[in-house]
Backbone of each chain as ProteinMPNN parsed JSONL, in Angstrom:
{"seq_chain_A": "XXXXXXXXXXXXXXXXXXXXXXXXXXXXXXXXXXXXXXXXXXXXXXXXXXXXXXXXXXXXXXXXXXXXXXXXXXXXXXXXXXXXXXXXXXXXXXXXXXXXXXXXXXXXXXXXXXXXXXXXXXXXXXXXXXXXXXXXX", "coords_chain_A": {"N_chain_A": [[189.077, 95.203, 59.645], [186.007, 93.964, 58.955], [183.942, 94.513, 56.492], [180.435, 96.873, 56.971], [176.605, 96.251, 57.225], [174.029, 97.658, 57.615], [170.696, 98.036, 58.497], [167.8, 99.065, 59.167], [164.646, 98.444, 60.404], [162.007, 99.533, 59.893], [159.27, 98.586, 59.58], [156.535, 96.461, 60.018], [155.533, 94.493, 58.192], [154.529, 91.238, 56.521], [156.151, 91.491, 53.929], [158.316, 93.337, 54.097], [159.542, 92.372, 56.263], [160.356, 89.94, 55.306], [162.461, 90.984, 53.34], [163.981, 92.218, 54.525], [164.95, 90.206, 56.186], [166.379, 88.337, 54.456], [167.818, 89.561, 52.69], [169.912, 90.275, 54.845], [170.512, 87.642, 55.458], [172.145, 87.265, 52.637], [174.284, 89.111, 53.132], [175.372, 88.554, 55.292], [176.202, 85.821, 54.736], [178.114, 87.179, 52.886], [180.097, 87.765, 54.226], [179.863, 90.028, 56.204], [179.149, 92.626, 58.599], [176.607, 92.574, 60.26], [173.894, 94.911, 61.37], [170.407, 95.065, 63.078], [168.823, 97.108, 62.72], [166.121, 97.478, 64.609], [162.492, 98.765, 64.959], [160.07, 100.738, 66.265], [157.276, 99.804, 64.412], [158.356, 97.533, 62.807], [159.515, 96.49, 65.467], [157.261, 95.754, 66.878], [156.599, 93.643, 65.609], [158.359, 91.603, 65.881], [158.122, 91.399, 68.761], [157.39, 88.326, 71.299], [156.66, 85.588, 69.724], [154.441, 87.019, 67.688], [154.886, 86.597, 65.248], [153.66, 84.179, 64.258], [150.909, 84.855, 63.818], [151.213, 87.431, 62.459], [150.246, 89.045, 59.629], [150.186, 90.55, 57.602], [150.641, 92.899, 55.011], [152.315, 94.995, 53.609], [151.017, 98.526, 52.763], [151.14, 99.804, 50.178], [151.225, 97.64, 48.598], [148.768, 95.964, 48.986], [147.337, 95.398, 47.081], [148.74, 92.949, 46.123], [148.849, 91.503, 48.463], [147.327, 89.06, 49.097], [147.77, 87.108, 47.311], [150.299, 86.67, 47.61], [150.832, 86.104, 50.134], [149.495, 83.316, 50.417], [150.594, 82.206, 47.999], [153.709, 82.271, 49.697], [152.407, 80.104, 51.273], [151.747, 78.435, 49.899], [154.005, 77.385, 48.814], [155.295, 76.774, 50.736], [157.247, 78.175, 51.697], [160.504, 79.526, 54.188], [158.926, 81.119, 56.961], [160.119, 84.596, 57.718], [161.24, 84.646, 60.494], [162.425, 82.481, 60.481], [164.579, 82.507, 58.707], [165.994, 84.751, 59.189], [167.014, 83.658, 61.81], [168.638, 81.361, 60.441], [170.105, 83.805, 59.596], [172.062, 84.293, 61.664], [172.624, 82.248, 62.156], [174.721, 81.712, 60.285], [176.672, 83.496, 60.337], [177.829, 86.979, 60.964], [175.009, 88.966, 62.986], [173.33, 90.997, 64.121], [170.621, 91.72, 66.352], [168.629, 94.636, 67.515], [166.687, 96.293, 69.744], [165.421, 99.278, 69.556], [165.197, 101.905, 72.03], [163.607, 103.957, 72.256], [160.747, 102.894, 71.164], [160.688, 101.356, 72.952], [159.864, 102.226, 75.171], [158.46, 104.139, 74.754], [155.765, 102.031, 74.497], [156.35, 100.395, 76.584], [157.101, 97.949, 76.594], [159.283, 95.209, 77.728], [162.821, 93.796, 77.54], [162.524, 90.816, 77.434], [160.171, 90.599, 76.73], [160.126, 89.795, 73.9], [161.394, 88.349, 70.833], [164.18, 86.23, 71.176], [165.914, 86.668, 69.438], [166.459, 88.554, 69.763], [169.335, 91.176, 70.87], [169.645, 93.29, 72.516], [168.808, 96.812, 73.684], [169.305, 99.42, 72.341], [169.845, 103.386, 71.709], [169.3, 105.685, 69.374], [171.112, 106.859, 68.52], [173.527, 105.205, 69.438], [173.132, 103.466, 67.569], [173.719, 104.76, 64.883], [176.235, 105.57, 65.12], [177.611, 103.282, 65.545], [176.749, 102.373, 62.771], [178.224, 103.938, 60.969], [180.213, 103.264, 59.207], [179.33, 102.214, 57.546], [177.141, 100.404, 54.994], [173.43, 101.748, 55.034], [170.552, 100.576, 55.482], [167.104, 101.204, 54.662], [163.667, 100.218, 55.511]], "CA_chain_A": [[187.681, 95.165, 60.082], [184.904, 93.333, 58.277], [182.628, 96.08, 56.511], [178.761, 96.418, 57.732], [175.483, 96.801, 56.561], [172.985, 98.329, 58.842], [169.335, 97.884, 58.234], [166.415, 99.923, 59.56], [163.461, 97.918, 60.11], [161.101, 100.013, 60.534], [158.021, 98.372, 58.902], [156.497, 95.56, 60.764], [154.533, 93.621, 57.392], [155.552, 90.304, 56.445], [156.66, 91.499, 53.061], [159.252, 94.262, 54.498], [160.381, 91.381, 57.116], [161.242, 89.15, 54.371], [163.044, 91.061, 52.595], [164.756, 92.248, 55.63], [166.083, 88.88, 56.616], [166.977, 88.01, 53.137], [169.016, 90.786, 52.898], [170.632, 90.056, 56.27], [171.49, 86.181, 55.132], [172.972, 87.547, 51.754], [175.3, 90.027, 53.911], [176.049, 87.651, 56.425], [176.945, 85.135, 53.738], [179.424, 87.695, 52.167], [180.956, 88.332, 55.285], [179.407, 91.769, 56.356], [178.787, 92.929, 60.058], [175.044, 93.227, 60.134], [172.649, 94.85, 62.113], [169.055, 95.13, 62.361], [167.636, 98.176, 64.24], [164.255, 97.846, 65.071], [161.983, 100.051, 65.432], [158.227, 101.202, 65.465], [156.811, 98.611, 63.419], [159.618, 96.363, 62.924], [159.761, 96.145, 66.779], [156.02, 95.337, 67.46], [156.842, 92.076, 64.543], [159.458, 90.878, 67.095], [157.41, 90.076, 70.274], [157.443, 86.873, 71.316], [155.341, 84.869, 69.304], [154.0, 87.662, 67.037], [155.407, 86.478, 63.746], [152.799, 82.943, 64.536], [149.612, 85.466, 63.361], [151.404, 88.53, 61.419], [149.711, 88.23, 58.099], [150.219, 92.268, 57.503], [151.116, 93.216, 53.912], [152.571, 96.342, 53.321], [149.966, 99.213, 52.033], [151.348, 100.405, 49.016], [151.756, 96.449, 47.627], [147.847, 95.442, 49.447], [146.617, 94.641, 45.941], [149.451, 91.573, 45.515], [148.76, 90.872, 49.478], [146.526, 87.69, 49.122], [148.187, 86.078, 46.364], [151.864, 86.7, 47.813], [150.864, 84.904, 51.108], [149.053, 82.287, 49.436], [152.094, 81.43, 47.1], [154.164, 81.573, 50.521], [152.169, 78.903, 52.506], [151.529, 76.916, 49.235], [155.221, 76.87, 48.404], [156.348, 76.249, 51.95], [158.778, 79.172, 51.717], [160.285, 79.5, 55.313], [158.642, 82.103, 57.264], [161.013, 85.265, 57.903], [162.212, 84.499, 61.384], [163.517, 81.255, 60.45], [165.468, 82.975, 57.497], [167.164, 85.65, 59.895], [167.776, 82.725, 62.491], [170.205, 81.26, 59.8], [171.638, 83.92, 58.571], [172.827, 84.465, 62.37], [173.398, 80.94, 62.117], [175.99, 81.365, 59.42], [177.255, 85.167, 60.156], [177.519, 88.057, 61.856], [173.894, 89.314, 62.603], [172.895, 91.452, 65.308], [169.444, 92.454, 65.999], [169.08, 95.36, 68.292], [166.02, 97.103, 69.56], [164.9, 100.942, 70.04], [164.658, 102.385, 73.212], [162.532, 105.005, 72.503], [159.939, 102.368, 71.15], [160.221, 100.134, 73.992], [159.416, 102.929, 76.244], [156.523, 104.514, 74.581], [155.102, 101.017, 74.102], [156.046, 99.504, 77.327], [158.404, 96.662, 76.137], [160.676, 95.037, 77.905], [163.517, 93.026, 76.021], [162.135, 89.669, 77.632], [158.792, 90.295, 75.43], [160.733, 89.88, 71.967], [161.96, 87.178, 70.299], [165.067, 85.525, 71.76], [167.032, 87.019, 68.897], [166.956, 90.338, 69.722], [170.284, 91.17, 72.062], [170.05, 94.735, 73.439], [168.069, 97.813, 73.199], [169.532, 100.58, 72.149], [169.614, 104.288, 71.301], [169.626, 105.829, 68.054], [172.843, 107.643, 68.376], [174.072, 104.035, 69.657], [173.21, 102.73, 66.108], [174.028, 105.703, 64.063], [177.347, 105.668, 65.2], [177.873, 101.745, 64.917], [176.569, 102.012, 61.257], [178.591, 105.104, 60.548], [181.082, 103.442, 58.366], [178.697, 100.941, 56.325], [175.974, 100.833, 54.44], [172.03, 102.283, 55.693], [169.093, 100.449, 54.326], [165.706, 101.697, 55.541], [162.874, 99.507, 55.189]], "C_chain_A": [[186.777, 94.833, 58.894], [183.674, 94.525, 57.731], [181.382, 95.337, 56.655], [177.597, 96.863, 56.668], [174.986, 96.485, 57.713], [171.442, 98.434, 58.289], [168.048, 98.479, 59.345], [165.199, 99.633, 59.428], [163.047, 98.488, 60.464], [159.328, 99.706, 60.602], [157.961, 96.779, 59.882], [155.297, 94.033, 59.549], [155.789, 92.601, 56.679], [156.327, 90.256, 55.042], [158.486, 92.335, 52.919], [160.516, 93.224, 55.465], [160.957, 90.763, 56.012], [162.58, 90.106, 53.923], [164.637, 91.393, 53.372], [166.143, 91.503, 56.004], [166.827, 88.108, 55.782], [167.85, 88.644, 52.765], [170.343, 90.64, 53.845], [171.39, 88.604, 55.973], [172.11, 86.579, 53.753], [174.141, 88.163, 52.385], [175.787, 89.505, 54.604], [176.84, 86.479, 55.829], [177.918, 85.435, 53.338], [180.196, 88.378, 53.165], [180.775, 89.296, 56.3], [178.608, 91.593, 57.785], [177.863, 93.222, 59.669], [174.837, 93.035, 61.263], [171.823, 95.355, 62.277], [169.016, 96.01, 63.413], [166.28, 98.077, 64.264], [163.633, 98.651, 65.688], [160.471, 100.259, 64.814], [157.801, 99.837, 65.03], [157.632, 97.8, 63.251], [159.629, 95.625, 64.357], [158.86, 95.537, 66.761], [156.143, 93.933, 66.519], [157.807, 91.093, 65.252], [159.679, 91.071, 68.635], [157.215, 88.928, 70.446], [156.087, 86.283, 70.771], [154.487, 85.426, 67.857], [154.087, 87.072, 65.812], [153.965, 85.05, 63.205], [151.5, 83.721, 63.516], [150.028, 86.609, 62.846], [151.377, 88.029, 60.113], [149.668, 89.969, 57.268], [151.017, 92.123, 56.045], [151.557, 95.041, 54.193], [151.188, 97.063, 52.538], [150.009, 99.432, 50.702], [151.312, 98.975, 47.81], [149.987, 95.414, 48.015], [147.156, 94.715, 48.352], [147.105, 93.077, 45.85], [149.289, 91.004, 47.146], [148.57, 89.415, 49.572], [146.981, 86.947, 48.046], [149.602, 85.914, 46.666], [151.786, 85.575, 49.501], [150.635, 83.484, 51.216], [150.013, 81.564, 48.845], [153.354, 81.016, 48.403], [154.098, 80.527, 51.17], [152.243, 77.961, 51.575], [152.963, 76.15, 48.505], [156.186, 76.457, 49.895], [157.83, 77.006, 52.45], [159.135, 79.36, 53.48], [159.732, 81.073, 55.789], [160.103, 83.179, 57.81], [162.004, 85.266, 59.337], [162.721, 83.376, 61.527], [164.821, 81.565, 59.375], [166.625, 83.738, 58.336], [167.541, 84.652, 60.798], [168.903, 81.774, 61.391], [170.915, 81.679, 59.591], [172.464, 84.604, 59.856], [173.494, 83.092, 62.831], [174.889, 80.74, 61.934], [177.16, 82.434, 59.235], [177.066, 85.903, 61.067], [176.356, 88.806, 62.098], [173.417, 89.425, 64.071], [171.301, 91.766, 64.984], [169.295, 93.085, 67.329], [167.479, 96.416, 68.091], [165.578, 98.549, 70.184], [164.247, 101.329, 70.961], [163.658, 103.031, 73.582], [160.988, 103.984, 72.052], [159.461, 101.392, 71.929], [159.941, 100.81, 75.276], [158.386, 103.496, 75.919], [155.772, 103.501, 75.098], [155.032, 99.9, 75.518], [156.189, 98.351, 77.731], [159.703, 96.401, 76.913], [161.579, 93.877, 76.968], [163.147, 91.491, 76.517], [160.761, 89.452, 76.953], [159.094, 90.052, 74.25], [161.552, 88.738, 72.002], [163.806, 87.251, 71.087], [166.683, 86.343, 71.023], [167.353, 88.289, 69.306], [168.559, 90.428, 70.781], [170.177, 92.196, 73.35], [169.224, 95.426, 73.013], [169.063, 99.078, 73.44], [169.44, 102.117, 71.635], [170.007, 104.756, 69.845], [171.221, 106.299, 67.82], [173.788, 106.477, 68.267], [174.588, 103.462, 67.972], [173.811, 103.412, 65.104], [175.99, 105.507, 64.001], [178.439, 103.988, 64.849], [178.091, 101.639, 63.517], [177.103, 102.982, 60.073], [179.48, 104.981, 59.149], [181.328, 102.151, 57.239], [177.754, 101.838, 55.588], [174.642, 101.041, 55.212], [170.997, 101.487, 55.034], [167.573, 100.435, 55.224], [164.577, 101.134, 54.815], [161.521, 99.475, 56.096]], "O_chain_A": [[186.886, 95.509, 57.871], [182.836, 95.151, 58.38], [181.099, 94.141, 56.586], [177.669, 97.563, 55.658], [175.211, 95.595, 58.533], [171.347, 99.262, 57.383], [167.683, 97.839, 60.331], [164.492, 100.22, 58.609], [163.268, 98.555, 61.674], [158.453, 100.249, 61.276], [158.927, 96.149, 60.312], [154.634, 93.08, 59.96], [156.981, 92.749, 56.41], [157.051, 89.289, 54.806], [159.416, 92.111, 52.144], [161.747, 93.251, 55.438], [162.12, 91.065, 55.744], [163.697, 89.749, 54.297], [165.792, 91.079, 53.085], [167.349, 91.73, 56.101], [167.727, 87.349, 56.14], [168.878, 88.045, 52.453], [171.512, 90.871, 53.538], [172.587, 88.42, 56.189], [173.088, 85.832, 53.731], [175.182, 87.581, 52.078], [176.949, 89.868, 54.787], [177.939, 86.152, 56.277], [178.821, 84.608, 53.21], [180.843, 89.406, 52.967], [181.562, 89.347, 57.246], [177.748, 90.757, 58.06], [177.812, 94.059, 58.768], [175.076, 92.115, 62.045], [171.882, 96.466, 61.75], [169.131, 95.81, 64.623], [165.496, 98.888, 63.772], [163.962, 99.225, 66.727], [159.924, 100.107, 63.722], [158.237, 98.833, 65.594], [157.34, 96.932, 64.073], [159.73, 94.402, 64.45], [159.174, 94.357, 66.607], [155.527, 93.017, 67.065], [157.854, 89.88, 65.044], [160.643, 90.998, 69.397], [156.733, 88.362, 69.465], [154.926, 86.411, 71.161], [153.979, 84.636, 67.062], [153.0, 87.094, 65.234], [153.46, 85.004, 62.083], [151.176, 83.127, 62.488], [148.997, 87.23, 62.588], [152.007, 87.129, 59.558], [148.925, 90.196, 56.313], [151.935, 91.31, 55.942], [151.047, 95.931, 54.873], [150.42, 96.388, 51.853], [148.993, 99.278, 50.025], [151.352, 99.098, 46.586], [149.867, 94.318, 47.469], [146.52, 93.675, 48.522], [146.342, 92.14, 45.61], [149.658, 89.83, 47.189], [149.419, 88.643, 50.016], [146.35, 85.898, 47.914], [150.2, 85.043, 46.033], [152.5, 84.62, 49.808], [151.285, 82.654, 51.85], [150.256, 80.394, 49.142], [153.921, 79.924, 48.378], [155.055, 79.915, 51.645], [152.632, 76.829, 51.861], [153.104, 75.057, 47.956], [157.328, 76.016, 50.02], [158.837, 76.715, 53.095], [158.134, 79.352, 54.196], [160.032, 82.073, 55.137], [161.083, 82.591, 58.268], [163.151, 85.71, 59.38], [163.416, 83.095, 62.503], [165.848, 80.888, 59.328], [167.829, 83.491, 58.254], [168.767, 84.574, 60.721], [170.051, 81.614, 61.806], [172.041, 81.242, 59.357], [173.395, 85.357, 59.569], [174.466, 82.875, 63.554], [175.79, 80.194, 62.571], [178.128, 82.427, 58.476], [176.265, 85.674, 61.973], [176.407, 89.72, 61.275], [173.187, 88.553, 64.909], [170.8, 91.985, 63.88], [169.673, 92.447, 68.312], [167.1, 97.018, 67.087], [165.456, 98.685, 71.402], [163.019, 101.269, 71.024], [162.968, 102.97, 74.6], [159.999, 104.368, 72.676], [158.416, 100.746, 71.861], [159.791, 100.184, 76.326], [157.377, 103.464, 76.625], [155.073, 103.765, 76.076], [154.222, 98.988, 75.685], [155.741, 97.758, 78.712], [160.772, 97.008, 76.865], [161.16, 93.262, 75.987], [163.665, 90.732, 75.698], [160.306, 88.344, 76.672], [158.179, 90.106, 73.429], [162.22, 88.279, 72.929], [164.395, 88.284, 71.407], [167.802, 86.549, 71.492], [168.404, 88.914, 69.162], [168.706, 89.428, 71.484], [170.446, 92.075, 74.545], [168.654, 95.05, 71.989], [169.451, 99.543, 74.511], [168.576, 102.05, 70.761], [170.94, 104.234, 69.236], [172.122, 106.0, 67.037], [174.671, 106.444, 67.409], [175.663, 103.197, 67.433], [174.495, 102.736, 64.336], [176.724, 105.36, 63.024], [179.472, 103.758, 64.221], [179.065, 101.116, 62.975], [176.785, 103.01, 58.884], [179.612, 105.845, 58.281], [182.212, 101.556, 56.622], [177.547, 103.047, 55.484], [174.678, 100.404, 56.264], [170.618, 101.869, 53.927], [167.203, 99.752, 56.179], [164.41, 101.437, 53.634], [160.599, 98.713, 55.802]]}, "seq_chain_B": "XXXXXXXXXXXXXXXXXXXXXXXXXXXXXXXXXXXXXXXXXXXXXXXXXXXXXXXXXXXXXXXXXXXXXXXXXXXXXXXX", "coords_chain_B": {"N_chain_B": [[180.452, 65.316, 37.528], [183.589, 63.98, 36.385], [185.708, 61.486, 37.978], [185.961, 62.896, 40.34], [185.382, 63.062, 43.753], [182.763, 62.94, 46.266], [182.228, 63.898, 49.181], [180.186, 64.89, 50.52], [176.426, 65.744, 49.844], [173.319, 67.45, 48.934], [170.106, 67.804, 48.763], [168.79, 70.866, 47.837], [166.729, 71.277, 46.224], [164.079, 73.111, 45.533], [163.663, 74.523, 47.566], [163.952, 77.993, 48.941], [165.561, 80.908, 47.691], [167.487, 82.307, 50.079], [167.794, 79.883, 50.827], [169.155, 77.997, 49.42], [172.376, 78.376, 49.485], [172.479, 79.17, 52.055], [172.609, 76.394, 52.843], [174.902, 75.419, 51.722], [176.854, 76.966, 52.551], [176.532, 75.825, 55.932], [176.955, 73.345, 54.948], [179.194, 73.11, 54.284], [180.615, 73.839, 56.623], [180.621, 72.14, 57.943], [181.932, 69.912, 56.92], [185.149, 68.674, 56.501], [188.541, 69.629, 56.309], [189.392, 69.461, 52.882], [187.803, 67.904, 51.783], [185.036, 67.725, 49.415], [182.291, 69.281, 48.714], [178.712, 68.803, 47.618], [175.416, 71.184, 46.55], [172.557, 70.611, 45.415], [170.722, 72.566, 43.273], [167.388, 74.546, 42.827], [167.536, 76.577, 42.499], [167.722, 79.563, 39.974], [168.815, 81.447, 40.824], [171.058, 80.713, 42.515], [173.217, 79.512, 41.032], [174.902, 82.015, 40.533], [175.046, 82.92, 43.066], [176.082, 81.244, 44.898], [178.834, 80.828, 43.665], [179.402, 82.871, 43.918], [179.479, 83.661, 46.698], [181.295, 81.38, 47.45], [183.942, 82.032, 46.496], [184.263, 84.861, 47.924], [184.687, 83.435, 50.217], [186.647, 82.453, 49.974], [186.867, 79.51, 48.824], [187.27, 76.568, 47.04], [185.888, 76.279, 43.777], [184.403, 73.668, 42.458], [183.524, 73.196, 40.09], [180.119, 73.124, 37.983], [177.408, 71.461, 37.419], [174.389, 69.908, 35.338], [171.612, 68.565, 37.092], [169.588, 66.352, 37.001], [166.212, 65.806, 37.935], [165.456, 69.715, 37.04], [167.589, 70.952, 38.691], [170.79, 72.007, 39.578], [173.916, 71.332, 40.32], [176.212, 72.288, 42.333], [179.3, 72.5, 43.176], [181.816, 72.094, 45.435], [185.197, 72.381, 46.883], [186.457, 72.472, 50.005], [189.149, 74.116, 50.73], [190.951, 75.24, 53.025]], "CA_chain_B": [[182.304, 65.533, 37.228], [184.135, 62.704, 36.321], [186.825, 61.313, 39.383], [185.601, 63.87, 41.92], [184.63, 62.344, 44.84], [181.802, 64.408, 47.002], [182.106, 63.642, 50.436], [178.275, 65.17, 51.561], [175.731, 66.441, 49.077], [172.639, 67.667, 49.617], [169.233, 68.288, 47.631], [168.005, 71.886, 48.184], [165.942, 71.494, 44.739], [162.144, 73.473, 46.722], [164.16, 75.626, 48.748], [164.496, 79.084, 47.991], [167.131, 81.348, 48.258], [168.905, 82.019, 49.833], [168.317, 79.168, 51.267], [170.667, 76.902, 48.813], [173.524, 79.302, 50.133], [172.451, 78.652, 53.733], [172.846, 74.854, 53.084], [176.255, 75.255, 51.325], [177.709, 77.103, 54.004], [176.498, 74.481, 56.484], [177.627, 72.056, 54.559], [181.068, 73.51, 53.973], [180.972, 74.278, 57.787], [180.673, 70.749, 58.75], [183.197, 69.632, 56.17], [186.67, 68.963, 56.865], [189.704, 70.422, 55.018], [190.087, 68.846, 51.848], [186.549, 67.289, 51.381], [184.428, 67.785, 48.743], [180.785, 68.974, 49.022], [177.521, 69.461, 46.758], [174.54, 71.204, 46.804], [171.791, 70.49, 44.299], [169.834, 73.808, 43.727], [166.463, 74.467, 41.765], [166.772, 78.403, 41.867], [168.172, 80.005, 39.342], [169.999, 82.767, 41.44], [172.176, 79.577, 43.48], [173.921, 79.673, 39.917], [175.83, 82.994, 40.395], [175.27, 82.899, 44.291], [176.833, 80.438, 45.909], [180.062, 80.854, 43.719], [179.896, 84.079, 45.031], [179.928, 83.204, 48.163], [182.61, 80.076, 47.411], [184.836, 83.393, 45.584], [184.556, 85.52, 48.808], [185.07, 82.602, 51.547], [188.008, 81.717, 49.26], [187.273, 77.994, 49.105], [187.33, 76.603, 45.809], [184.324, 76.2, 43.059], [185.374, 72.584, 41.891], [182.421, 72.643, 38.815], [178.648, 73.252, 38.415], [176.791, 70.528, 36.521], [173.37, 70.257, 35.33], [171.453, 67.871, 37.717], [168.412, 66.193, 36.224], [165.383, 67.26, 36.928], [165.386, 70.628, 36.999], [168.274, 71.317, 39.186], [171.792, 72.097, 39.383], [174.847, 70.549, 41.09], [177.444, 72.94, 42.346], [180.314, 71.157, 43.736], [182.912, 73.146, 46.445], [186.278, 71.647, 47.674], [187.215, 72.81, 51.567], [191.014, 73.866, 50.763], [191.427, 75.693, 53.85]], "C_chain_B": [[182.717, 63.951, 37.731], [185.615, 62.881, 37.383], [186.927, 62.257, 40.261], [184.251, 62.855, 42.68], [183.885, 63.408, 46.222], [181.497, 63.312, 48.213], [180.568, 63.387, 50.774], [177.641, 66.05, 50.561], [174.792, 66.625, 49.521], [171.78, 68.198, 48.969], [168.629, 69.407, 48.272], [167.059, 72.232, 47.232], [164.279, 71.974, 45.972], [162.788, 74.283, 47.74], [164.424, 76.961, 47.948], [165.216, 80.217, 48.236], [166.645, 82.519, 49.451], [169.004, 80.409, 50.219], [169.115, 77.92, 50.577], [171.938, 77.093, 49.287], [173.596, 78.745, 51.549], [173.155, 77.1, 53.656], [174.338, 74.91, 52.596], [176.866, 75.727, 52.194], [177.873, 76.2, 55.27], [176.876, 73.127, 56.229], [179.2, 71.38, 54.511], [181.64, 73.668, 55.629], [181.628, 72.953, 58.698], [181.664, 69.878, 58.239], [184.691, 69.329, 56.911], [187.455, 69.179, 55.714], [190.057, 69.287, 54.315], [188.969, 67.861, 51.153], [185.872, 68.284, 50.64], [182.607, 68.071, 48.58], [179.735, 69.264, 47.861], [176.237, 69.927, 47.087], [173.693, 71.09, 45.33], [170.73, 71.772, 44.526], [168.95, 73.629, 42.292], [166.297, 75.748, 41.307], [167.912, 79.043, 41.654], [169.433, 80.687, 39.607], [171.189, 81.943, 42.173], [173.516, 80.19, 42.097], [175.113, 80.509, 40.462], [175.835, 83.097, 42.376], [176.26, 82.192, 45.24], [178.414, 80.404, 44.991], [180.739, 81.849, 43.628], [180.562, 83.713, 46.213], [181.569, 82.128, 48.258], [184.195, 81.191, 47.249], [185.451, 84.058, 46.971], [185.446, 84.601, 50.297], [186.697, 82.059, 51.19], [188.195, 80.173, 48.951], [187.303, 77.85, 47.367], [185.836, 75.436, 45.24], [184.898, 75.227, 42.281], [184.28, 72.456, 39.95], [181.226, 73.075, 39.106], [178.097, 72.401, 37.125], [175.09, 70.422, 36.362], [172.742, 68.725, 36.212], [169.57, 67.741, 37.598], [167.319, 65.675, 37.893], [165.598, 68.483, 37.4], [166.308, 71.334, 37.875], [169.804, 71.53, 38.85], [172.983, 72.047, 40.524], [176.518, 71.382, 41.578], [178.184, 72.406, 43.531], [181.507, 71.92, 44.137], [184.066, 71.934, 46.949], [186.391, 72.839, 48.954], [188.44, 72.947, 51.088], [191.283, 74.5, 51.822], [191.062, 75.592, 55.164]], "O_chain_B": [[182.462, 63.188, 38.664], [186.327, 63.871, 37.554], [187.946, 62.437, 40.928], [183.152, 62.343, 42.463], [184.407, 64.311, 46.876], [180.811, 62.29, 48.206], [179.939, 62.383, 51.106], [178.211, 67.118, 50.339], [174.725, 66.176, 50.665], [172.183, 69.187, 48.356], [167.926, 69.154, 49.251], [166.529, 73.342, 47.277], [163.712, 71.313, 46.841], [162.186, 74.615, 48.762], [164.89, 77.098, 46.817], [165.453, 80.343, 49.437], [165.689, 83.291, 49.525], [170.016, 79.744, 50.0], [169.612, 77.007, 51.237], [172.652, 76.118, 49.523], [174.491, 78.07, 52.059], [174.109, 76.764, 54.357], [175.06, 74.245, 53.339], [177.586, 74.947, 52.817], [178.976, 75.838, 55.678], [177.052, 72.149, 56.955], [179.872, 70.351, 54.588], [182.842, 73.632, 55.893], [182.5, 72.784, 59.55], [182.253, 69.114, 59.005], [185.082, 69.951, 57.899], [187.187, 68.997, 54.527], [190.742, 68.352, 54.731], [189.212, 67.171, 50.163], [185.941, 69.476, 50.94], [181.811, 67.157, 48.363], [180.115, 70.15, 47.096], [175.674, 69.231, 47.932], [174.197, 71.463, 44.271], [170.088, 71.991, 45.553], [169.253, 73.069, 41.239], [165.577, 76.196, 40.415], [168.846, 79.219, 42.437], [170.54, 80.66, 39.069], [172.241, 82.54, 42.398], [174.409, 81.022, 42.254], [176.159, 79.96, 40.809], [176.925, 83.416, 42.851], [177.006, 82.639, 46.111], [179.309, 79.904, 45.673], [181.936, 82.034, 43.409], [181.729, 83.535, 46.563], [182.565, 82.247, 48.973], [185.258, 81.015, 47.845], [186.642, 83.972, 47.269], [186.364, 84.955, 51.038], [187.556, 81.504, 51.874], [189.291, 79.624, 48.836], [187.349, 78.803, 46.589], [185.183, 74.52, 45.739], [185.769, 75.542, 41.469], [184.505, 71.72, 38.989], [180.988, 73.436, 40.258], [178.378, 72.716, 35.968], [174.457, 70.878, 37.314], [173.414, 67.718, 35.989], [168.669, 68.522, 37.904], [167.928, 65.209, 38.856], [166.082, 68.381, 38.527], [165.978, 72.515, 37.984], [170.095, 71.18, 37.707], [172.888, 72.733, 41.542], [177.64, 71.052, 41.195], [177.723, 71.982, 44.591], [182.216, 72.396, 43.251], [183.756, 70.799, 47.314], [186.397, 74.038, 48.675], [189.031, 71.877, 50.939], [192.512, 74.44, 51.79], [191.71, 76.176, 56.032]]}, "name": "protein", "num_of_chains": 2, "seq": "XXXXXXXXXXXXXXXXXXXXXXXXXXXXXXXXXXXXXXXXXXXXXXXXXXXXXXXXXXXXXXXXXXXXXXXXXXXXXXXXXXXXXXXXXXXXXXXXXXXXXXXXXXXXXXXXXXXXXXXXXXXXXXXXXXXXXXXXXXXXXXXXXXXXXXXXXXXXXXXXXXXXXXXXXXXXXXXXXXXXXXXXXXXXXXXXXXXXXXXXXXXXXXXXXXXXXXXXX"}
């Protein structure tokens, strides 16, 4: 069996996404069962369409906000859901979202990007990601 | 590299990673066994990346050459 890395999006700013999906095409590159739980904030970034007008910096990094998006558009870097669409291009790369946030919120899985597959429960994931790595973001 | 013959190369010099990686895998994907591919990369990290990646996939890392301007030419054989 192929070892995993499990990722915990929980943040929905486009600096947390990046790094996210960058993460996800390195791991998927080196072989590694990935997959993305979404959740909370992460989730609400992967509604259909959303990613078009999310311009959200993280809080703690708001100072480097406007010069980090700036350097993105003026370098043409691809935006983050074209990054995770390769690296399920080129690899194993689930993305999988949280029940309990698509029931507060009112979400069904036909409102979210195409990539998503399933919604599932935490236990679901916990137990999936039991015998990789965790990275909470 | 002198008498290596590169099937399909491919300038990722303005791309940035991973995406040089992305393109070498795609490149290597589309490949057939026993062809030769290159990618030309401008960022730094391709260097030690992609012959990572070449290391893990098991294919083989035929060279990495410097590739004027400011890029660099890492050059994969398909052996399997």
């Amino acid at each position: 069996m192929s070892e995993k890395l499990s990722i915990v999006l929980f943040s929905g700013t486009v600096d947390k996404l990046m790094a996210a999906s960058i993460i996800a095409s390195g791991a998927a590159a080196m072989q590694k069962e990935v997959t993305i739980f979404a959740t909370f904030y992460g989730l609400f970034a992967l509604r259909k369409g959303d990613w078009k007008q999310n311009r959200r910096i993280s809080k703690d990094f708001e100072d480097y906000g406007a010069q980090f998006l700036q350097v993105l558009e003026a370098k043409k870097a691809p935006n983050w859901l074209e990054t995770l669409q390769s690296a399920m291009d080129i690899g194993n790369v689930k993305v999988k979202a949280c029940g309990l946030t698509m029931d507060l919120l009112s979400i069904k899985l036909e409102d979210l990007e195409p990539i998503v597959s399933e919604i599932v429960g935490v236990a679901h994931f916990i137990e999936e990601a039991s015998d990789g790595q965790i990275i909470f973001l | 590299m002198e008498g290596i013959k590169i099937t399909k190369e491919s300038d990722a010099r303005g791309s940035f990673c991973p995406g040089p990686l992305m393109e070498m895998i795609r490149l290597v994907r589309s490949a057939n066994v026993g062809d030769v591919v290159a990618v030309i990369s401008g960022d730094e990290g391709s260097k030690k990346d992609i012959p990572a990646w070449i290391n893990k996939a098991r294919y083989e890392l035929v060279g990495m050459e410097e590739a004027a301007p400011g890029g660099t030419r890492i050059i994969c054989r398909k052996n399997h």
